[in-house]
N, C-alpha and C positions, 0 to 999 in steps of 0.2 A: 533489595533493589539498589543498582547502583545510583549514584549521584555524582556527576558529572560537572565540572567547571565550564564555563566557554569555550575557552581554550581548549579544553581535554573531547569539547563533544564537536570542534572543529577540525580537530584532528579526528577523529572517528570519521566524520564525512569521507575522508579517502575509500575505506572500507564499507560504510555503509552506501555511496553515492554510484555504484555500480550495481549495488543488490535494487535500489529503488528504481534506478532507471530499468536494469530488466522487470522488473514488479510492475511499472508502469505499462512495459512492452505489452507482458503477458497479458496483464486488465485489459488489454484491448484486441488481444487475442480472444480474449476468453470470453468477453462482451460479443464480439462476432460468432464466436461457436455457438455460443445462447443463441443468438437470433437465427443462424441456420438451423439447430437443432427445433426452435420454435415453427421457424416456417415450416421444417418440414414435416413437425406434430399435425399442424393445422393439415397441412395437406393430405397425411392418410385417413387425418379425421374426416374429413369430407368425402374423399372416394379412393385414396390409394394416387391417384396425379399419376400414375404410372411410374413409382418410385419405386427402385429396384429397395429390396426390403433389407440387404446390407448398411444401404444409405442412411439410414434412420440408429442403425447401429455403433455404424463408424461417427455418425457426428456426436450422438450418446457418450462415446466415449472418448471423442475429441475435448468435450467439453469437461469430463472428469479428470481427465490428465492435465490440464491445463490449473484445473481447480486444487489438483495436487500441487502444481509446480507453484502454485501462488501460496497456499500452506508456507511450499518451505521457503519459499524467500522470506516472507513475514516472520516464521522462526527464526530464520538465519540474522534478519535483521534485528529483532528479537536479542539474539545470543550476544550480538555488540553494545546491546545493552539501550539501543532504541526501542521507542512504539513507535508501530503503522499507526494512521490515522486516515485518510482515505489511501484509499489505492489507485482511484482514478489519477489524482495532482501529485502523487507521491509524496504525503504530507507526512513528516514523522516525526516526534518530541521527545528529547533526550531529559529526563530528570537531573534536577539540580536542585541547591539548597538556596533558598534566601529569607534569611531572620526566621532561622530556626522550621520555616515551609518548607515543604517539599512543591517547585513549582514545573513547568516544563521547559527547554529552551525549546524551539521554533523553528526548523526550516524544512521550508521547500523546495521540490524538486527547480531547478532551475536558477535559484537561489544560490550564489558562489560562497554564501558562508551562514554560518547562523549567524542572526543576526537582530532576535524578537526573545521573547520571552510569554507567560501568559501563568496565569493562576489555573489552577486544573478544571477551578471552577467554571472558568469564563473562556478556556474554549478556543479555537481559531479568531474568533472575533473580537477576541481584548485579547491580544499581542499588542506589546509594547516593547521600544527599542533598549537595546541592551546600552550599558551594562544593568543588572539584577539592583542595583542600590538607588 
């Protein structure tokens, strides 16, 4: 696992900060193909709604290509040496070292720079402001 400075994982945000905003896109692409593909479960459960029976298909597999496309950006984002953490806010934590921890730095989509820090233990909700000392 790499380990990362502030510096070095604010410089990474260039590359990384294009792959989470599409990640974010797609979550919300792919949150809508579920709920079509759900409505339209329900409906032929019930009586068929007059649903040409392609429709049930095409959204089947709207929503697995979309599930693929989300794989690889989280790989890709992944390969620069970040973790996803949600995919909804585009949350992702780049490792770094402090006294000898291994802890994560912090940022989010929207967010113009890292700028938090948090123990692995403790999560989104004990960040705390940088620097790591």
């Amino acid at each position: 696992m790499r380990h990362f400075t502030a510096e070095e994982a604010n410089a990474a945000l260039d590359d990384v900060r294009p792959l989470v905003e599409q990640l974010v896109a797609r979550r919300r692409e792919h949150v809508a193909a579920l709920a079509r593909q759900e409505e339209l479960e329900r409906k032929v459960r019930g009586n068929g709604g007059g649903i040409p029976p392609a429709s049930l298909a095409e959204a089947t597999a709207a929503v697995a290509e979309l599930a693929r496309e989300l794989a690889r950006l989280v790989d890709e984002i992944g390969s620069c040496g970040a973790q996803v953490k949600d995919l909804d806010s585009g949350l992702v934590d780049f490792p770094a070292r402090r006294r000898g921890e291994t802890v994560l730095l912090c940022w989010k989509l929207g967010e113009e720079e890292i700028r938090y820090w948090h123990r692995i233990e403790d999560g989104f909700a004990g960040r705390r402001p940088l620097p790591l000392d």
